[in-house]
mmCIF file of the N, C-alpha and C atoms, coordinates in Angstrom:
data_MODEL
# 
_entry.id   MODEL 
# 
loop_
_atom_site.group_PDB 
_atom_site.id 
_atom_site.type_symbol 
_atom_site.label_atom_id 
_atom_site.label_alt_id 
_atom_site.label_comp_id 
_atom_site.label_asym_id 
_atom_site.label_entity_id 
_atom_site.label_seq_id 
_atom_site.pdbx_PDB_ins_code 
_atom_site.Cartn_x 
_atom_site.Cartn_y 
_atom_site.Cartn_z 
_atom_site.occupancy 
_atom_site.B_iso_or_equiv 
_atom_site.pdbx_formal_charge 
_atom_site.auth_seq_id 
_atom_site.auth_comp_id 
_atom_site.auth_asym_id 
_atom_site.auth_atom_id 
_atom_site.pdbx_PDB_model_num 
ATOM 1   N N  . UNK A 1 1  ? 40.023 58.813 94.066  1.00 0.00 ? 1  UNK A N  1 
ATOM 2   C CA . UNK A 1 1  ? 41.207 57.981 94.153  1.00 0.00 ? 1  UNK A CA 1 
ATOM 3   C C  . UNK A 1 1  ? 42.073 58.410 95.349  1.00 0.00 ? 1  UNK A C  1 
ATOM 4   N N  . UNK A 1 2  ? 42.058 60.221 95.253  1.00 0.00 ? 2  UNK A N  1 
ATOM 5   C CA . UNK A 1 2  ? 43.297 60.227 96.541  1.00 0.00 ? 2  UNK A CA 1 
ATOM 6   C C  . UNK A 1 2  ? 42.317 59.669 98.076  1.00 0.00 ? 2  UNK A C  1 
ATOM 7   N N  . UNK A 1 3  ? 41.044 59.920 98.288  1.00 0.00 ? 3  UNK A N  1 
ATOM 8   C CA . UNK A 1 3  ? 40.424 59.027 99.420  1.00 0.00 ? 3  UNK A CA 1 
ATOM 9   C C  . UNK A 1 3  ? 40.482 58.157 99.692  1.00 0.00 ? 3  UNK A C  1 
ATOM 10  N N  . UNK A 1 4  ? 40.592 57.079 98.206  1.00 0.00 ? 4  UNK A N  1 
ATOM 11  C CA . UNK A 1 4  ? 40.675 55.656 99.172  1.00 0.00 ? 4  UNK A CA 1 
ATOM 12  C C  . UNK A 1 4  ? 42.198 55.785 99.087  1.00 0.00 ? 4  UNK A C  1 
ATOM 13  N N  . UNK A 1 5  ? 42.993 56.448 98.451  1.00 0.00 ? 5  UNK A N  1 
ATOM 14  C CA . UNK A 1 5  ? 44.800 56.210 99.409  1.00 0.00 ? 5  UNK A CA 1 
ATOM 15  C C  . UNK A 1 5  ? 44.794 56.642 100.754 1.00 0.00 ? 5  UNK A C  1 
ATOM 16  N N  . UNK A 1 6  ? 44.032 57.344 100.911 1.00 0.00 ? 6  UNK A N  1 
ATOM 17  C CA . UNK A 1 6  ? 44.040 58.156 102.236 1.00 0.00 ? 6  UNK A CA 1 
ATOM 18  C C  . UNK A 1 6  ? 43.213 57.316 102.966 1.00 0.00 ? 6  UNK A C  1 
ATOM 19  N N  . UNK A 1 7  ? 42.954 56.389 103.067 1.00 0.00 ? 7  UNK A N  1 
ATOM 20  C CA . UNK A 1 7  ? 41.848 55.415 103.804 1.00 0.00 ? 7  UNK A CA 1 
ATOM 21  C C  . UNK A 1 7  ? 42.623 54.514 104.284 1.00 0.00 ? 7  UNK A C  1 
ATOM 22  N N  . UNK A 1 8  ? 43.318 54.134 103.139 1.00 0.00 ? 8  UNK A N  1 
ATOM 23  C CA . UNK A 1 8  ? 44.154 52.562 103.106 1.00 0.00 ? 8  UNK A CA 1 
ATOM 24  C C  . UNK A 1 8  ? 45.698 53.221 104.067 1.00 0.00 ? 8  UNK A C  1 
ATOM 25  N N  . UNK A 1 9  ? 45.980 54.452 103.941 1.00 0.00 ? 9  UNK A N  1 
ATOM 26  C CA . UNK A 1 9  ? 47.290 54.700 104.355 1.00 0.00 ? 9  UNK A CA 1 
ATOM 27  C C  . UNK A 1 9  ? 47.040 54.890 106.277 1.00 0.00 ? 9  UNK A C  1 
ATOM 28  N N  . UNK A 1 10 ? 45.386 55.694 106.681 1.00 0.00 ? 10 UNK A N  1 
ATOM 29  C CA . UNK A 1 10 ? 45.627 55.182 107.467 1.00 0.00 ? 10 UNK A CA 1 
ATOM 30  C C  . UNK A 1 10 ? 44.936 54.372 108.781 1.00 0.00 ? 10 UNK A C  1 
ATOM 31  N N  . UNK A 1 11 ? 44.388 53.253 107.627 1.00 0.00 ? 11 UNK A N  1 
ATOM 32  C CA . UNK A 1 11 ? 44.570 51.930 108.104 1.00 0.00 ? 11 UNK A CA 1 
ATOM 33  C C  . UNK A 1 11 ? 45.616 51.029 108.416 1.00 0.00 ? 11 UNK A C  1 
ATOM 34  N N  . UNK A 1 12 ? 46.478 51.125 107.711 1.00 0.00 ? 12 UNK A N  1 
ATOM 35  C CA . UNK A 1 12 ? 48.217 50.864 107.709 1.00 0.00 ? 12 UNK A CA 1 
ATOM 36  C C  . UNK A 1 12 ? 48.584 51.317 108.773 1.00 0.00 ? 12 UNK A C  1 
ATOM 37  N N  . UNK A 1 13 ? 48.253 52.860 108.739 1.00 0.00 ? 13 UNK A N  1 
ATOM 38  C CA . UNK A 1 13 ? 48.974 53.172 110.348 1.00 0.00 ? 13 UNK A CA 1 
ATOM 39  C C  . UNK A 1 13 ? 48.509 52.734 111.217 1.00 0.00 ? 13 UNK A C  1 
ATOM 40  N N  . UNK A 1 14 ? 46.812 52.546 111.863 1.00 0.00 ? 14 UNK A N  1 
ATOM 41  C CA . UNK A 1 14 ? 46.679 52.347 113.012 1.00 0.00 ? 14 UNK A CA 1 
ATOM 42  C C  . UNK A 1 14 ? 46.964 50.916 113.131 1.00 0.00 ? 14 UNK A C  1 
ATOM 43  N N  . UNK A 1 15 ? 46.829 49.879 111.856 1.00 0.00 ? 15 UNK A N  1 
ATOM 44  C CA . UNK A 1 15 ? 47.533 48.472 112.419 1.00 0.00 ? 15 UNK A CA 1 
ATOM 45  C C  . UNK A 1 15 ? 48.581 48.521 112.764 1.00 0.00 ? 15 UNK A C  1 
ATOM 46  N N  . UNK A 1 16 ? 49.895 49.828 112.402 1.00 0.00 ? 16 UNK A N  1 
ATOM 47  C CA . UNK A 1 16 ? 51.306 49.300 112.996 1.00 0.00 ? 16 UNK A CA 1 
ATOM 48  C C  . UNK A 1 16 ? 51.105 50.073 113.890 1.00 0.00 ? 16 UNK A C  1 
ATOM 49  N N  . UNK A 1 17 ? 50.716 51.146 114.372 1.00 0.00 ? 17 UNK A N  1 
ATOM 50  C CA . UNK A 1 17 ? 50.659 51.524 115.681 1.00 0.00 ? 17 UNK A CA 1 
ATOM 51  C C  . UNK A 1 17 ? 50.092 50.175 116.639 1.00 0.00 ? 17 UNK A C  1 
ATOM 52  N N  . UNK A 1 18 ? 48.822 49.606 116.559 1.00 0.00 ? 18 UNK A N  1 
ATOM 53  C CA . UNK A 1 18 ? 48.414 48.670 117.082 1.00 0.00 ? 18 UNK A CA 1 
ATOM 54  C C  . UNK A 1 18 ? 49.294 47.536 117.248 1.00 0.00 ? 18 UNK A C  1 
ATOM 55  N N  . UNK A 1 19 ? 50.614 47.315 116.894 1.00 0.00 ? 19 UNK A N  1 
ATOM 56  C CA . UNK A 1 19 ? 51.177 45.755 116.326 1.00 0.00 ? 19 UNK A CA 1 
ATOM 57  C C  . UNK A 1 19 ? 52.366 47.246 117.465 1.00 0.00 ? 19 UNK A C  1 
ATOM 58  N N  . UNK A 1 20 ? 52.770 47.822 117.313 1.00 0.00 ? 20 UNK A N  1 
ATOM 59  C CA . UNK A 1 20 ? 54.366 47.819 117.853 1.00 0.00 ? 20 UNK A CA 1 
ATOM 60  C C  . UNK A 1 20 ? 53.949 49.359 118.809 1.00 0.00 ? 20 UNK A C  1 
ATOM 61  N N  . UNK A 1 21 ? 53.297 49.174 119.284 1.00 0.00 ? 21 UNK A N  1 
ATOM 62  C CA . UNK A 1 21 ? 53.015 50.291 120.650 1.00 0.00 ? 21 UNK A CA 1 
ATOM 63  C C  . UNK A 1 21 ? 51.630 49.658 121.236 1.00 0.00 ? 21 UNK A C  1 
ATOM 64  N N  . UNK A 1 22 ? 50.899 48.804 120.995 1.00 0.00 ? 22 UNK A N  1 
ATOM 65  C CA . UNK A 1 22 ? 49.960 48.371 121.594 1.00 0.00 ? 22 UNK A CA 1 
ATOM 66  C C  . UNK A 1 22 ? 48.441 49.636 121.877 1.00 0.00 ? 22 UNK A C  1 
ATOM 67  N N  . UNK A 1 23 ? 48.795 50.553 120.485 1.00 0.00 ? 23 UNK A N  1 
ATOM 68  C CA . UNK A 1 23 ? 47.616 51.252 120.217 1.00 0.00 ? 23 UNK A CA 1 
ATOM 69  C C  . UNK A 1 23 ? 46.016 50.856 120.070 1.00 0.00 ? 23 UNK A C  1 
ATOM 70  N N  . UNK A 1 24 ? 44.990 51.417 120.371 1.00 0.00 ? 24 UNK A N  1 
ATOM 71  C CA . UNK A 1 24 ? 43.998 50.801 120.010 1.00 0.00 ? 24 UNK A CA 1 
ATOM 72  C C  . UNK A 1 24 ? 43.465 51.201 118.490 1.00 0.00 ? 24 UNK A C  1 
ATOM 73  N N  . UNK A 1 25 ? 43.197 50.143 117.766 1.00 0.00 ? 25 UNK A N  1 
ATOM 74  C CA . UNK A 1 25 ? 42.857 50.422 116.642 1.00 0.00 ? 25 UNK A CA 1 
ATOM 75  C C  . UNK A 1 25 ? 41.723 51.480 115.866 1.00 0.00 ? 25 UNK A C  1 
ATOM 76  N N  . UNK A 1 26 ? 40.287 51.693 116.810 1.00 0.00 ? 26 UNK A N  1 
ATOM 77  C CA . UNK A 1 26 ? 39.782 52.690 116.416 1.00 0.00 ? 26 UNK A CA 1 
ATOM 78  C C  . UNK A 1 26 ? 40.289 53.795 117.733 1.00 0.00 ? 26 UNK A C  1 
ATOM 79  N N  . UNK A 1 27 ? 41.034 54.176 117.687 1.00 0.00 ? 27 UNK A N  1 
ATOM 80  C CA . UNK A 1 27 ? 42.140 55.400 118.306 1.00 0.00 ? 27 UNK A CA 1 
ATOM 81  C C  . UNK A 1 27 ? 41.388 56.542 119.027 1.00 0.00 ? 27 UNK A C  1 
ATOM 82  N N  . UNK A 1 28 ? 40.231 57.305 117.874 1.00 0.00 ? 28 UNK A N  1 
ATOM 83  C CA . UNK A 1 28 ? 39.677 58.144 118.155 1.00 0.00 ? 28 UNK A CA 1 
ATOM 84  C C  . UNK A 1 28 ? 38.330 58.525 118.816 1.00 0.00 ? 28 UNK A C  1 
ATOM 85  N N  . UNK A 1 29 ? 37.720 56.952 118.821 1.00 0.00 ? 29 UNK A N  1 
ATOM 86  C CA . UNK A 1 29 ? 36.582 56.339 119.692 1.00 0.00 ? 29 UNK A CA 1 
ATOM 87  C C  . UNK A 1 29 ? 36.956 56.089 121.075 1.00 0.00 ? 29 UNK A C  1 
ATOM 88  N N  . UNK A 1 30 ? 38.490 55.722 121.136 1.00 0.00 ? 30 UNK A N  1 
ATOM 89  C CA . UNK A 1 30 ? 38.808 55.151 122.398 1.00 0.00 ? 30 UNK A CA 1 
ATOM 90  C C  . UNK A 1 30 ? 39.027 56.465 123.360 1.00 0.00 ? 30 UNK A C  1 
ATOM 91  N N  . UNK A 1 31 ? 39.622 57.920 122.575 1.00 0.00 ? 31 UNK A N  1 
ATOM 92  C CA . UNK A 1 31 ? 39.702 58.964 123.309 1.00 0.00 ? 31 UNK A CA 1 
ATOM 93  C C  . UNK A 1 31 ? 38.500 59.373 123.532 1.00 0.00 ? 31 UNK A C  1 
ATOM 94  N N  . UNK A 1 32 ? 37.471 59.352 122.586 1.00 0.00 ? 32 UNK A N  1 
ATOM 95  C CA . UNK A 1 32 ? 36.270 60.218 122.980 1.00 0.00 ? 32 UNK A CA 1 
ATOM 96  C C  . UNK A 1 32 ? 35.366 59.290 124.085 1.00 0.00 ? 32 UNK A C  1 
ATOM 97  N N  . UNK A 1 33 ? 35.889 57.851 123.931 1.00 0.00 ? 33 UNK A N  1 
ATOM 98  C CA . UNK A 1 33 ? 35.058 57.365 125.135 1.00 0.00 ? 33 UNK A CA 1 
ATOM 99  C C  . UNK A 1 33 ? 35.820 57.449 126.823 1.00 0.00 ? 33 UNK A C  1 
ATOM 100 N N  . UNK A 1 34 ? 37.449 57.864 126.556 1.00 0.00 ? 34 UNK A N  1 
ATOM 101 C CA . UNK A 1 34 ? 37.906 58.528 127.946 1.00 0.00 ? 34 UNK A CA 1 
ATOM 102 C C  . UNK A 1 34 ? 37.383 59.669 128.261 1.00 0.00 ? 34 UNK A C  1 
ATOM 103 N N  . UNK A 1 35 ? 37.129 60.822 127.082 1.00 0.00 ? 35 UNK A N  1 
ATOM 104 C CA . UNK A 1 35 ? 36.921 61.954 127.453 1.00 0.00 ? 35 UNK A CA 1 
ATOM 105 C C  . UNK A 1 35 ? 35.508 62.014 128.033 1.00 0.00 ? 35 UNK A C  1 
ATOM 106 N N  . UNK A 1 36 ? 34.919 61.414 127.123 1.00 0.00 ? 36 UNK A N  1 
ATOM 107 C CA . UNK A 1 36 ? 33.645 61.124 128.484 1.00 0.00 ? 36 UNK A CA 1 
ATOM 108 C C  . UNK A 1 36 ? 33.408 60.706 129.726 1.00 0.00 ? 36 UNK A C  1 
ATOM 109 N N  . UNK A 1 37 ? 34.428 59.609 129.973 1.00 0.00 ? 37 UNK A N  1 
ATOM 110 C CA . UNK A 1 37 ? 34.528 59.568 131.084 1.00 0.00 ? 37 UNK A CA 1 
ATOM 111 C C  . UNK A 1 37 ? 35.225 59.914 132.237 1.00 0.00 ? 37 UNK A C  1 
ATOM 112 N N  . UNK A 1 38 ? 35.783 61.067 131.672 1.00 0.00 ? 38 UNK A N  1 
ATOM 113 C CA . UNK A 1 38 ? 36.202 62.531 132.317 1.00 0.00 ? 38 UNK A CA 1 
ATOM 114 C C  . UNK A 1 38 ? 38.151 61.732 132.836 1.00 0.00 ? 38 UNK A C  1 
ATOM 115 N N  . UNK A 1 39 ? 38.395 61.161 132.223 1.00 0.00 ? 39 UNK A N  1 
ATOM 116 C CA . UNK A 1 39 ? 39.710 60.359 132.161 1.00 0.00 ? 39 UNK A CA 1 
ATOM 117 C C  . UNK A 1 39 ? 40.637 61.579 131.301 1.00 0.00 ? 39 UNK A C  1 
ATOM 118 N N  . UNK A 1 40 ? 40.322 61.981 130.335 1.00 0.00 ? 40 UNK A N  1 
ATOM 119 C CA . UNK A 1 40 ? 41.195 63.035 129.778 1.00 0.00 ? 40 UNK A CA 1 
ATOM 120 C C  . UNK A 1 40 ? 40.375 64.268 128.935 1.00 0.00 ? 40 UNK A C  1 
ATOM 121 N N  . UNK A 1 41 ? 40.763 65.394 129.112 1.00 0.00 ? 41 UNK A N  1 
ATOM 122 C CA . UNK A 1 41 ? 40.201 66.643 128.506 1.00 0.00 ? 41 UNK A CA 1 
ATOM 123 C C  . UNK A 1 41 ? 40.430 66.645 127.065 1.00 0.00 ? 41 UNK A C  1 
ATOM 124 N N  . UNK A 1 42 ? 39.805 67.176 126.067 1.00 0.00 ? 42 UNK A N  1 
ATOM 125 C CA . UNK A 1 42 ? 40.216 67.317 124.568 1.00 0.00 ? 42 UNK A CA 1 
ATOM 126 C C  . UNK A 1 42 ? 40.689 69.447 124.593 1.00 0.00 ? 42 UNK A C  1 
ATOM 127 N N  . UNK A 1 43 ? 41.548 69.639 123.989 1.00 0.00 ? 43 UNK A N  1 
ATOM 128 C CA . UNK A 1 43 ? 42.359 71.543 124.010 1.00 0.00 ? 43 UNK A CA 1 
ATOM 129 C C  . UNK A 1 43 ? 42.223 71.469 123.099 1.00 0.00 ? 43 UNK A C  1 
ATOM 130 N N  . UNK A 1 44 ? 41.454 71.732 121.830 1.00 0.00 ? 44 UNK A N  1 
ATOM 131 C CA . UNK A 1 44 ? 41.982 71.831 120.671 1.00 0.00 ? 44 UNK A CA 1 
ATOM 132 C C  . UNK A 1 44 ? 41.616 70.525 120.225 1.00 0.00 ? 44 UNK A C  1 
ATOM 133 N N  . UNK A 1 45 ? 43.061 70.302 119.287 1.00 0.00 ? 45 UNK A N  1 
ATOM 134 C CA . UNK A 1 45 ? 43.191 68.922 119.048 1.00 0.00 ? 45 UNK A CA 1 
ATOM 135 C C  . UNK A 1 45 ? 44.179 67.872 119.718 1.00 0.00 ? 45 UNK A C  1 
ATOM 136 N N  . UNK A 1 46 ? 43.759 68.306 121.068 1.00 0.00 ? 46 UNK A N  1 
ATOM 137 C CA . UNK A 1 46 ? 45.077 67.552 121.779 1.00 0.00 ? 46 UNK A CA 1 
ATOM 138 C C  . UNK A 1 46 ? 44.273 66.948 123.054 1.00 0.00 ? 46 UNK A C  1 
ATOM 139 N N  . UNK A 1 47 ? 44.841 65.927 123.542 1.00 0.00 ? 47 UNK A N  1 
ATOM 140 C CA . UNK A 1 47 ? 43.899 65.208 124.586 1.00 0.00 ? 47 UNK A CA 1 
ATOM 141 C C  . UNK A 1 47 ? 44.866 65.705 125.531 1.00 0.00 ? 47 UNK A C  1 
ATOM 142 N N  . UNK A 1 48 ? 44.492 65.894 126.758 1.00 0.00 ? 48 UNK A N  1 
ATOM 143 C CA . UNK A 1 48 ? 45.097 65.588 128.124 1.00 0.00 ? 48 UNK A CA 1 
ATOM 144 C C  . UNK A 1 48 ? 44.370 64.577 129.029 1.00 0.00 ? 48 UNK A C  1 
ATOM 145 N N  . UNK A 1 49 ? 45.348 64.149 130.138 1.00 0.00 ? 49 UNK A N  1 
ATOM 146 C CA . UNK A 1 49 ? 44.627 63.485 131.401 1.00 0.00 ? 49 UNK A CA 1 
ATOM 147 C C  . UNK A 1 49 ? 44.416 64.659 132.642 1.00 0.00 ? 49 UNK A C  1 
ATOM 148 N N  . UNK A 1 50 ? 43.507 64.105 132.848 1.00 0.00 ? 50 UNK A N  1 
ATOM 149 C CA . UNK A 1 50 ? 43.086 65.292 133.669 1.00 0.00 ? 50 UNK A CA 1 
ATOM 150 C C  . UNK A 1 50 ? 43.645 64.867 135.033 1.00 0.00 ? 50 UNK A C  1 
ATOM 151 N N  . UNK A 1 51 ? 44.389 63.753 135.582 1.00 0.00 ? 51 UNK A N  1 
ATOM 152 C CA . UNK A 1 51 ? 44.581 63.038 136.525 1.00 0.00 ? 51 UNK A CA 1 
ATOM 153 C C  . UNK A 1 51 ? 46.419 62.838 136.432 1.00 0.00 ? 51 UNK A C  1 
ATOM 154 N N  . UNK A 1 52 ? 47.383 63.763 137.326 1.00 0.00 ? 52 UNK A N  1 
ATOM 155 C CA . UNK A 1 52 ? 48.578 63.525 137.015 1.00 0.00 ? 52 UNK A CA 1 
ATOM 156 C C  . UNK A 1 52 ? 48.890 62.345 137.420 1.00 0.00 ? 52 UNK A C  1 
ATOM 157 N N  . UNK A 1 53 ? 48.171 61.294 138.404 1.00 0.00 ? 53 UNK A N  1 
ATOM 158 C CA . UNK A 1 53 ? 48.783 60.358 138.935 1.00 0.00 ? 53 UNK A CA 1 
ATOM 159 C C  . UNK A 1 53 ? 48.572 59.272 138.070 1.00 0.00 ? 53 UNK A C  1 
ATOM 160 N N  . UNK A 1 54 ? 47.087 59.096 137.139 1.00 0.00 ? 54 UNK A N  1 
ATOM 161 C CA . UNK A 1 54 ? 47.123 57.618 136.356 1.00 0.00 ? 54 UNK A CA 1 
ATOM 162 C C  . UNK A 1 54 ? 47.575 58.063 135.169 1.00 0.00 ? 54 UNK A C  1 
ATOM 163 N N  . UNK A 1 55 ? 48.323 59.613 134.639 1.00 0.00 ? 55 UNK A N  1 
ATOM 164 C CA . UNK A 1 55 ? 49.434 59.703 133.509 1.00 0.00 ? 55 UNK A CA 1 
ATOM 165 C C  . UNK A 1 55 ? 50.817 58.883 134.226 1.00 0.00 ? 55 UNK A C  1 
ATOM 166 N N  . UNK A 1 56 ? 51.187 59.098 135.261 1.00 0.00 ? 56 UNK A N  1 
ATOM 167 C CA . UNK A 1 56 ? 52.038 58.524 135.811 1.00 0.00 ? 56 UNK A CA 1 
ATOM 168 C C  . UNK A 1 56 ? 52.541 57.011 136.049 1.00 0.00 ? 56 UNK A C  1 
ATOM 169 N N  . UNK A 1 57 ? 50.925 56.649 136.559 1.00 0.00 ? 57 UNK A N  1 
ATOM 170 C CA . UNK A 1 57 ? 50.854 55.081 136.667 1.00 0.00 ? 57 UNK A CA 1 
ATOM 171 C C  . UNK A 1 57 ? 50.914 54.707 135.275 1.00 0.00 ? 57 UNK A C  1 
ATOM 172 N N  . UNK A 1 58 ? 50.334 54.964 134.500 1.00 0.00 ? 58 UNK A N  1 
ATOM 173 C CA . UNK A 1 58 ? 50.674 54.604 132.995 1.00 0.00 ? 58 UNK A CA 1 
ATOM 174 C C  . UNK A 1 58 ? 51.677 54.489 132.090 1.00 0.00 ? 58 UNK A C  1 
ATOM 175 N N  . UNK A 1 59 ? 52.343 55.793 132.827 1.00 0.00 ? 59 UNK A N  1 
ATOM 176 C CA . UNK A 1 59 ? 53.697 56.027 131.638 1.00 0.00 ? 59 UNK A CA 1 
ATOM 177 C C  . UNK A 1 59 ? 54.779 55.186 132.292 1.00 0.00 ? 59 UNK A C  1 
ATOM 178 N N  . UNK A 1 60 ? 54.226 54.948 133.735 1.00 0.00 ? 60 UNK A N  1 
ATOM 179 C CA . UNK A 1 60 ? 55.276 53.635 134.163 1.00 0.00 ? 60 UNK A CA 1 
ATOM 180 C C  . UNK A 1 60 ? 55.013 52.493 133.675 1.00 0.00 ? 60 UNK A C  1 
ATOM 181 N N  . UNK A 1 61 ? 54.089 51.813 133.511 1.00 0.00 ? 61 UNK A N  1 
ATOM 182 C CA . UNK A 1 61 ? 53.322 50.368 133.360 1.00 0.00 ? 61 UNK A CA 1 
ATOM 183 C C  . UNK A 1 61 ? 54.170 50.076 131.696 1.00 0.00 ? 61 UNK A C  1 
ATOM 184 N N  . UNK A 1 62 ? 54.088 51.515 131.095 1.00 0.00 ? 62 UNK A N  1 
ATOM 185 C CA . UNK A 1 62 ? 54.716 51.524 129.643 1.00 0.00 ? 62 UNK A CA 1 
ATOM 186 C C  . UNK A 1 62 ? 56.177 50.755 129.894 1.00 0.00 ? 62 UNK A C  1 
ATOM 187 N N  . UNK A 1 63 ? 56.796 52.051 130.526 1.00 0.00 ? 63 UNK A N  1 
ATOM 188 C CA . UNK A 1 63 ? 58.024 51.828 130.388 1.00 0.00 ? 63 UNK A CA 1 
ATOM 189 C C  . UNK A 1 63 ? 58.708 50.522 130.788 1.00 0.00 ? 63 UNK A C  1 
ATOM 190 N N  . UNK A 1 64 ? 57.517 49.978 131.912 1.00 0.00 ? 64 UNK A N  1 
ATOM 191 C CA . UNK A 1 64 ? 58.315 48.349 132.162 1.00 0.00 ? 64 UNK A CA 1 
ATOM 192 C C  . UNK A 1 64 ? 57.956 47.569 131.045 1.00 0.00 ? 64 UNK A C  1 
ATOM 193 N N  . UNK A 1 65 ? 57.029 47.366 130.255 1.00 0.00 ? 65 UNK A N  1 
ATOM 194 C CA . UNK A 1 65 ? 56.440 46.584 129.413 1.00 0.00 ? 65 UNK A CA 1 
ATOM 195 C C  . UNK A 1 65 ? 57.694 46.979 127.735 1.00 0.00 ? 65 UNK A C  1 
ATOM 196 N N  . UNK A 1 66 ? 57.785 48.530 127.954 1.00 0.00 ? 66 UNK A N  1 
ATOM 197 C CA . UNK A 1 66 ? 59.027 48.551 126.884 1.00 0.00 ? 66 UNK A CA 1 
ATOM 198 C C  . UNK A 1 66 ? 60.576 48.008 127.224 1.00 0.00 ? 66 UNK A C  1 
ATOM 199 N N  . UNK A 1 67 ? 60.452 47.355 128.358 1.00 0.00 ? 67 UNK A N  1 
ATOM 200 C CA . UNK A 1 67 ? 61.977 47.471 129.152 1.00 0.00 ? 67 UNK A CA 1 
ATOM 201 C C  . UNK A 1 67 ? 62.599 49.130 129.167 1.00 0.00 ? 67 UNK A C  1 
ATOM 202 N N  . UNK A 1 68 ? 61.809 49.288 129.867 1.00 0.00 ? 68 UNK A N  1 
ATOM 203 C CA . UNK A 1 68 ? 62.544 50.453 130.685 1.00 0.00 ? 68 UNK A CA 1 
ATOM 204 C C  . UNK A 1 68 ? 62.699 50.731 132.061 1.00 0.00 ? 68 UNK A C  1 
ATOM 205 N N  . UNK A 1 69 ? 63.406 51.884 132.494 1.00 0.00 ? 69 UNK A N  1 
ATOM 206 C CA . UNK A 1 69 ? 62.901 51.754 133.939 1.00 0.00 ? 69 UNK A CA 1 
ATOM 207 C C  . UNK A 1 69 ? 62.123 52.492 134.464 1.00 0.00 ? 69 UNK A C  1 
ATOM 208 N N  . UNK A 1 70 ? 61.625 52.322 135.719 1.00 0.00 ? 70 UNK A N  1 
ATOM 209 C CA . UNK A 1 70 ? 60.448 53.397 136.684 1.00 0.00 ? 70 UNK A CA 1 
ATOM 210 C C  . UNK A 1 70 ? 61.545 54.522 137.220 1.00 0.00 ? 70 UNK A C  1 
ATOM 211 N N  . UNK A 1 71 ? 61.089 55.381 136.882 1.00 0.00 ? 71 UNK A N  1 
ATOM 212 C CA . UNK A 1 71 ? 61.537 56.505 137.867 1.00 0.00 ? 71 UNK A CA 1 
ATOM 213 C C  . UNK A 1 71 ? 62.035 56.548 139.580 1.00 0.00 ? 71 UNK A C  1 
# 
């Protein structure tokens, strides 16, 4: 019983991540298919980009799309 709560809870999450940050829904496929393609490193349990400039280009592209501004 606590598995399928734990299934359903987070399925819930990655649809509202997906619906109000424009997450991808299988989340953890989408990192392991960057990390393969050498787009970001896995430390642990933590991803990095291995590339400071398309963290950059990105976290800008965000911030206009959130209404924010570019640096």
């Amino acid at each position: 019983m606590l598995a399928s709560r734990l299934a359903v809870a987070t399925a819930l999450t990655a649809v509202q991540l997906r619906h109000d940050e424009g997450t991808p829904v299988r989340l953890v496929h989408f990192l392991e298919d960057a990390r393969r393609r050498n787009l970001v490193r896995a430390t642990g349990p933590v991803y990095q980009f291995r590339h400071a400039r398309l963290q950059e280009r990105l976290a800008a592209r965000h911030d206009r799309f959130r209404g924010g501004t570019e640096p």
